[in-house]
Each structure stands twice: as C-alpha cells, then as structure tokens.
FIKOLZA-1660 file (N, C-alpha, C; in steps of 0.1 Angstrom, whole numbers, plus 5000, padded with zeros to 4 digits):
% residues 118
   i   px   py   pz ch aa at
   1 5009 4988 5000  A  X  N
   1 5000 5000 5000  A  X CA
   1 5009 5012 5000  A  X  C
   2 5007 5021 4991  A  X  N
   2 5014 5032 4991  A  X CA
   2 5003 5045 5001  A  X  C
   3 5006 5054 5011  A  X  N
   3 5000 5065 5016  A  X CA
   3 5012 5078 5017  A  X  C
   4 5014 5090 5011  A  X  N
   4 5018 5102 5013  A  X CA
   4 5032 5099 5009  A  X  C
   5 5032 5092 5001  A  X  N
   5 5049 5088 4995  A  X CA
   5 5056 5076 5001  A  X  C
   6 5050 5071 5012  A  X  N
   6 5055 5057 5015  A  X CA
   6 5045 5047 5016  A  X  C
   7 5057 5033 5014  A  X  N
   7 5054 5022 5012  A  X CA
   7 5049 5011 5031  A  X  C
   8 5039 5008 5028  A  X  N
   8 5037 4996 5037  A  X CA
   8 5035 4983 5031  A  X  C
   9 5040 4973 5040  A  X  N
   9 5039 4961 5037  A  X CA
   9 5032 4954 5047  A  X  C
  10 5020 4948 5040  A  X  N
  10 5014 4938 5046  A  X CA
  10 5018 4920 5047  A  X  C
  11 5023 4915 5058  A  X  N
  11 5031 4902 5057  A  X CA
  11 5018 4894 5058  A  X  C
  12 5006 4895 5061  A  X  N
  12 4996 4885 5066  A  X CA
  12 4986 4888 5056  A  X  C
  13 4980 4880 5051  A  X  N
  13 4968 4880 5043  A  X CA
  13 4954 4882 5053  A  X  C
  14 4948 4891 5048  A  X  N
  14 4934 4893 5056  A  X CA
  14 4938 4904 5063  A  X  C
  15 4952 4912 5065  A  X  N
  15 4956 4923 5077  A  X CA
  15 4951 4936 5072  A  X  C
  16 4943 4940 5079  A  X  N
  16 4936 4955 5080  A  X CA
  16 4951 4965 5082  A  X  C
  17 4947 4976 5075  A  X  N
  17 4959 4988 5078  A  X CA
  17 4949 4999 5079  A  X  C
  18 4950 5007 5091  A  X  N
  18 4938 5019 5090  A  X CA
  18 4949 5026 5096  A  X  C
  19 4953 5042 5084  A  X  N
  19 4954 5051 5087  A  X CA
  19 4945 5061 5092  A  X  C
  20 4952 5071 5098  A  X  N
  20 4947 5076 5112  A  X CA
  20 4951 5091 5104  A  X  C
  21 4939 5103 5102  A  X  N
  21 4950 5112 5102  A  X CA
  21 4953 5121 5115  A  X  C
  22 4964 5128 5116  A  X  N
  22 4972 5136 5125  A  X CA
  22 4964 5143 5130  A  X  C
  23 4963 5146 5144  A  X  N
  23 4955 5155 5151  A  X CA
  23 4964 5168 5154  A  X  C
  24 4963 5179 5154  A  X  N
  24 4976 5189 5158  A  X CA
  24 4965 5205 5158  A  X  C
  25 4975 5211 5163  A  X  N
  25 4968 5226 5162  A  X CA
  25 4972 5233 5151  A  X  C
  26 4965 5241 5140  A  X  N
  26 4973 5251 5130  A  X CA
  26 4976 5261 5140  A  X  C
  27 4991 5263 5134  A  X  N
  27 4995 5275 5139  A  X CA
  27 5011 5271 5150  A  X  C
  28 5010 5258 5153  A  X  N
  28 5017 5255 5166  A  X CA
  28 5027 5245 5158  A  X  C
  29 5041 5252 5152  A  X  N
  29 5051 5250 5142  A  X CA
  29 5057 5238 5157  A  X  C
  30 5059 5243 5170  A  X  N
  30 5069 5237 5173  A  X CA
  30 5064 5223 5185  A  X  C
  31 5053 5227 5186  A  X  N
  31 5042 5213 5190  A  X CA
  31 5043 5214 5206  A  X  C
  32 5044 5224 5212  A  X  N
  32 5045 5229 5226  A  X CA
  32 5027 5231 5226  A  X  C
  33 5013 5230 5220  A  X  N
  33 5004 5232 5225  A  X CA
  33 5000 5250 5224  A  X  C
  34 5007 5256 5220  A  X  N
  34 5006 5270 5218  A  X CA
  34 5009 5278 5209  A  X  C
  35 4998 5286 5205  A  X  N
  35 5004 5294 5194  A  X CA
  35 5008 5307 5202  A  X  C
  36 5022 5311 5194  A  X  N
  36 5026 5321 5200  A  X CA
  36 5038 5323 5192  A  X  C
  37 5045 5338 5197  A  X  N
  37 5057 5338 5192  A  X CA
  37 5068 5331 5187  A  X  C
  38 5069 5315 5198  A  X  N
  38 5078 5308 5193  A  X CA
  38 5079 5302 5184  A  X  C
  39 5064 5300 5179  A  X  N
  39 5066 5295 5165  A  X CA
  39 5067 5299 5153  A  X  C
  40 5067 5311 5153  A  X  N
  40 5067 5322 5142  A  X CA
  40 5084 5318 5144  A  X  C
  41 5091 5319 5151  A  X  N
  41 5106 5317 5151  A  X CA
  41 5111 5305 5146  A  X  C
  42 5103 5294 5150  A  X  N
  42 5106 5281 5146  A  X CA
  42 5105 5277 5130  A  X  C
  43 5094 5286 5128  A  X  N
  43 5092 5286 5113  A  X CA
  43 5104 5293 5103  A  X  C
  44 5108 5306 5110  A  X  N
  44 5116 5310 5102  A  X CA
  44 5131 5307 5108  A  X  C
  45 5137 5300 5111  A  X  N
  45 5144 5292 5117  A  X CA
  45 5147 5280 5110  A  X  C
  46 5140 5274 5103  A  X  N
  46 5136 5262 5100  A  X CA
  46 5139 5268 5081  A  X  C
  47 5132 5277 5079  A  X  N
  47 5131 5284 5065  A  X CA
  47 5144 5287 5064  A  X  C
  48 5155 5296 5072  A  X  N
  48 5161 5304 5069  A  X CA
  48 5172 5301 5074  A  X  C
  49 5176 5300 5085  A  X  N
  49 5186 5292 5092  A  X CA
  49 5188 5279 5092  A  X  C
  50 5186 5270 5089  A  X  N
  50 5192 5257 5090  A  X CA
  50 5186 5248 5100  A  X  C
  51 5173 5255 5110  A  X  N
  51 5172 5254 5123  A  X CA
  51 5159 5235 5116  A  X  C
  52 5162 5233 5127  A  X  N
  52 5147 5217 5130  A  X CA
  52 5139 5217 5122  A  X  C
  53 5137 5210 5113  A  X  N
  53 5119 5210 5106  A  X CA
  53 5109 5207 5120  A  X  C
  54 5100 5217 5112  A  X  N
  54 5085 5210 5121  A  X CA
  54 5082 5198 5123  A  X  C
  55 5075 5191 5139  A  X  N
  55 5076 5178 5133  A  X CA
  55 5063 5178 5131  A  X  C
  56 5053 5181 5131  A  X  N
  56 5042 5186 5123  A  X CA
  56 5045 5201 5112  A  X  C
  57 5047 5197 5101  A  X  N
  57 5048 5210 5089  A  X CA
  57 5034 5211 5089  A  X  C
  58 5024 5205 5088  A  X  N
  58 5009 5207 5087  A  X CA
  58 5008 5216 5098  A  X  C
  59 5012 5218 5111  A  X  N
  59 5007 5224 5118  A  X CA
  59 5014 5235 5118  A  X  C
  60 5029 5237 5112  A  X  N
  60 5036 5252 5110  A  X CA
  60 5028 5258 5096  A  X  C
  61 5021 5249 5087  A  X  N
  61 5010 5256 5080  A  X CA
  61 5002 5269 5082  A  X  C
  62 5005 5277 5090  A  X  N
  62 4995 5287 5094  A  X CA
  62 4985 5290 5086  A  X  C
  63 4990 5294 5076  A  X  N
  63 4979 5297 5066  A  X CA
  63 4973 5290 5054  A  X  C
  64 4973 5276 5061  A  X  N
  64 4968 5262 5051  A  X CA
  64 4968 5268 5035  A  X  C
  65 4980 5271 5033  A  X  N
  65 4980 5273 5021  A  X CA
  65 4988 5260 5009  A  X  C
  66 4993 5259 4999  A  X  N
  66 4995 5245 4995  A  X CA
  66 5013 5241 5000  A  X  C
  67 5019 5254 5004  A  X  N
  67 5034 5249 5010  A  X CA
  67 5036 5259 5023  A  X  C
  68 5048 5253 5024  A  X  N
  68 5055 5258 5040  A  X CA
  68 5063 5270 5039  A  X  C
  69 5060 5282 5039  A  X  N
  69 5068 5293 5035  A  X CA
  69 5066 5302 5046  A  X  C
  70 5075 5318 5040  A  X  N
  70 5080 5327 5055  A  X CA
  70 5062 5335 5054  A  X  C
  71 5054 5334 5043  A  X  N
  71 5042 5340 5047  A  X CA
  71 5034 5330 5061  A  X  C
  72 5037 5319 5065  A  X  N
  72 5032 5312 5074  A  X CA
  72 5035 5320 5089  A  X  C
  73 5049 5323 5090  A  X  N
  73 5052 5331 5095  A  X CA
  73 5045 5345 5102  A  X  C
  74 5043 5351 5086  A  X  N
  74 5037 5369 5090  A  X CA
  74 5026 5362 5093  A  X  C
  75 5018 5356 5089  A  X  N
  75 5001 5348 5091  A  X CA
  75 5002 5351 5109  A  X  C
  76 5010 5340 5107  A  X  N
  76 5012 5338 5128  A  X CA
  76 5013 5352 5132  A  X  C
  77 5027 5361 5131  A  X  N
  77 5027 5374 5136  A  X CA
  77 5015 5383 5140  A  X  C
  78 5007 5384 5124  A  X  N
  78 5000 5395 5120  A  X CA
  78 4983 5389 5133  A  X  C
  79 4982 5375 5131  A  X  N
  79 4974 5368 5145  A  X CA
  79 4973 5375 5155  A  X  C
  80 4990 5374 5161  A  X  N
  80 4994 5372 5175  A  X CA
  80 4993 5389 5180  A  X  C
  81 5001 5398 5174  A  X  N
  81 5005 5411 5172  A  X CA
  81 4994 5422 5168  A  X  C
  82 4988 5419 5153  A  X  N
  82 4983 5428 5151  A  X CA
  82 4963 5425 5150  A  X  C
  83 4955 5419 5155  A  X  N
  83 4942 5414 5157  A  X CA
  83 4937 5404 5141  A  X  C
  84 4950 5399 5129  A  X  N
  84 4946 5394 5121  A  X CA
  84 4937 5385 5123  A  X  C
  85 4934 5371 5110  A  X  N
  85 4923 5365 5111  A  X CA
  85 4932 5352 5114  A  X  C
  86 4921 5346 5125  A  X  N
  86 4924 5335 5134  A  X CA
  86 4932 5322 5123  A  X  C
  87 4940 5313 5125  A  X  N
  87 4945 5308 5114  A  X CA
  87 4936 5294 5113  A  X  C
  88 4932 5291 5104  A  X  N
  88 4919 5285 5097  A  X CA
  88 4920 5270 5106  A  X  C
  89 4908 5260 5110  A  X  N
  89 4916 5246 5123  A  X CA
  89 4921 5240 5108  A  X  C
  90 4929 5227 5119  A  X  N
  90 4920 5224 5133  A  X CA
  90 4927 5230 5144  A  X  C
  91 4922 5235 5154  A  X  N
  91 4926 5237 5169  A  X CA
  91 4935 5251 5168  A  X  C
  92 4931 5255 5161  A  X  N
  92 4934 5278 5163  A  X CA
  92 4920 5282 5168  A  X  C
  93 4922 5291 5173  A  X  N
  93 4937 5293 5191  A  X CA
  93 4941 5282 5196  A  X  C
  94 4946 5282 5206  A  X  N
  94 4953 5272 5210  A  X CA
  94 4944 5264 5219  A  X  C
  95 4936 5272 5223  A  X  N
  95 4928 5262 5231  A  X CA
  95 4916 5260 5225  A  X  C
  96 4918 5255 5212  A  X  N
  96 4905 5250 5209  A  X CA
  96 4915 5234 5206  A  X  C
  97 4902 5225 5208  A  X  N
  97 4907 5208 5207  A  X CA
  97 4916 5209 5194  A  X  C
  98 4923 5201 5199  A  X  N
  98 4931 5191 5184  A  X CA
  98 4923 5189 5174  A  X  C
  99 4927 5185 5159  A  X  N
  99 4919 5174 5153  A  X CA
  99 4926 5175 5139  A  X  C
 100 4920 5166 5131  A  X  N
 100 4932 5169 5118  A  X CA
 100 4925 5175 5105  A  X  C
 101 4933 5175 5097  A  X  N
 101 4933 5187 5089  A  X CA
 101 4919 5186 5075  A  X  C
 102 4912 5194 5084  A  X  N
 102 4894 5195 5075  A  X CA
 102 4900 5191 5060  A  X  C
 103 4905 5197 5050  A  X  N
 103 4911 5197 5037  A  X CA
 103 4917 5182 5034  A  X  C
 104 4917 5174 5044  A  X  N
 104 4920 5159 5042  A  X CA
 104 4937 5159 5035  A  X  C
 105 4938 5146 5031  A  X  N
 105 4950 5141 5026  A  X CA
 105 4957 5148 5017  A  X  C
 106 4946 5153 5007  A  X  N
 106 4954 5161 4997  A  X CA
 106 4959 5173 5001  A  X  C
 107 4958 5180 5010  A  X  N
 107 4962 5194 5008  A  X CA
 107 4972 5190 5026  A  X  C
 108 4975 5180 5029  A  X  N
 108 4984 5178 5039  A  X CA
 108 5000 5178 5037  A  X  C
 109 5007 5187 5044  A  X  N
 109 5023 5186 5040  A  X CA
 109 5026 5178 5047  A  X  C
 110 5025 5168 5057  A  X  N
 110 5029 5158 5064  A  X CA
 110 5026 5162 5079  A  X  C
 111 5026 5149 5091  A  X  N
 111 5027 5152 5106  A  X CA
 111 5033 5139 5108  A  X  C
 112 5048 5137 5113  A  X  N
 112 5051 5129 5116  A  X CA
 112 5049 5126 5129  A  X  C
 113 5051 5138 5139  A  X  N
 113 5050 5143 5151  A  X CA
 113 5048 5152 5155  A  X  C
 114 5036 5154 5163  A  X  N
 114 5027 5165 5169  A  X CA
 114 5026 5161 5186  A  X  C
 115 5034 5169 5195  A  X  N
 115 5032 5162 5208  A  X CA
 115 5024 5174 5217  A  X  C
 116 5015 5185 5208  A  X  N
 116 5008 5198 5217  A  X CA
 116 4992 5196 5217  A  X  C
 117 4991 5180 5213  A  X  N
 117 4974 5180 5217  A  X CA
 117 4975 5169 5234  A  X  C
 118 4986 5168 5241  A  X  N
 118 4986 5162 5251  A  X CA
 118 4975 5168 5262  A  X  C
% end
C-alpha cells in the first residue's frame, strides 16, 4: 500500500491497515500546545537558518496554504500582534481541541510528530 509517499507492507493476508490522520493545532510550528511567538521563530528558523523542521509541517501551516513558507510566518505574527484572522483549524487558538486537517489528505504537507494535543 502506498500512503503520502510511503510504502507499507502487509506480511499476513486478511491484515487490515487503518490510517489515522494527525491531530495537531494550526499554527503551533513547534508542538508545545501553543500558538505564539515561538513558533513564528521556529518557522523561520527552519526556513532560513538551517534550524529543526516541524515535526508537524501541517501544523507550522499557518495559513493552510499548499506549502511551507515565511508568509506562514507573518500569518502567525499578524494573529498574534496585530488582531489578524484566526488561522483556519483544526485547533486555532490554541485552546480550541486538536483534530486533523478539515482539507483531508490532499492538501496535507505531512505530521510525523505532533506532541501539543497532550
């Protein structure tokens, strides 16, 4: 079975494989559970410096747009700073529940690791 560029192998005949998608908050690049400054940093850090990828990129998405770029960034800023528009779910603000990404499969850049819906 091929899913988002990888391969699974099923060794047993009859074995069910149910993917799950990723639950995470938009907006929360660095998976601390909050949108805030740090992840406007993490993003461009990541973009620009050399710094960690997201381990949810879906969720440094800010502005569910089709890639990972520094406007994800100003999105976050222009949020946090200047009263812009909330960044689209699942789970902006930050205290709204987890959940995964309304736009489904296709419009997902990946979540290998999301640890801010604890």
């Amino acid at each position: 079975v091929t899913f988002r560029g990888g391969t699974v192998y099923a060794r047993r005949e009859g074995l069910t494989v149910r993917f799950c998608e990723a639950q995470f908050h938009r907006g929360d690049a660095n998976g601390d559970g909050l949108n805030d400054v740090s992840d406007a940093i993490h993003i461009f850090s990541f973009l620009f410096l050399g710094g960690p990828a997201p381990g949810c990129r879906e969720a440094a998405n800010t502005d569910d747009s089709p890639v990972l770029d520094i406007s994800d960034g100003i999105f976050l800023l222009t949020f946090l700073f200047l009263g812009g528009v909330v960044p689209p779910p699942p789970g902006a603000p930050s205290r709204a529940p987890c959940g995964p990404d309304p736009g489904g499969p296709s419009s997902n850049l990946g979540c290998e690791r999301y640890d801010g819906c604890g």
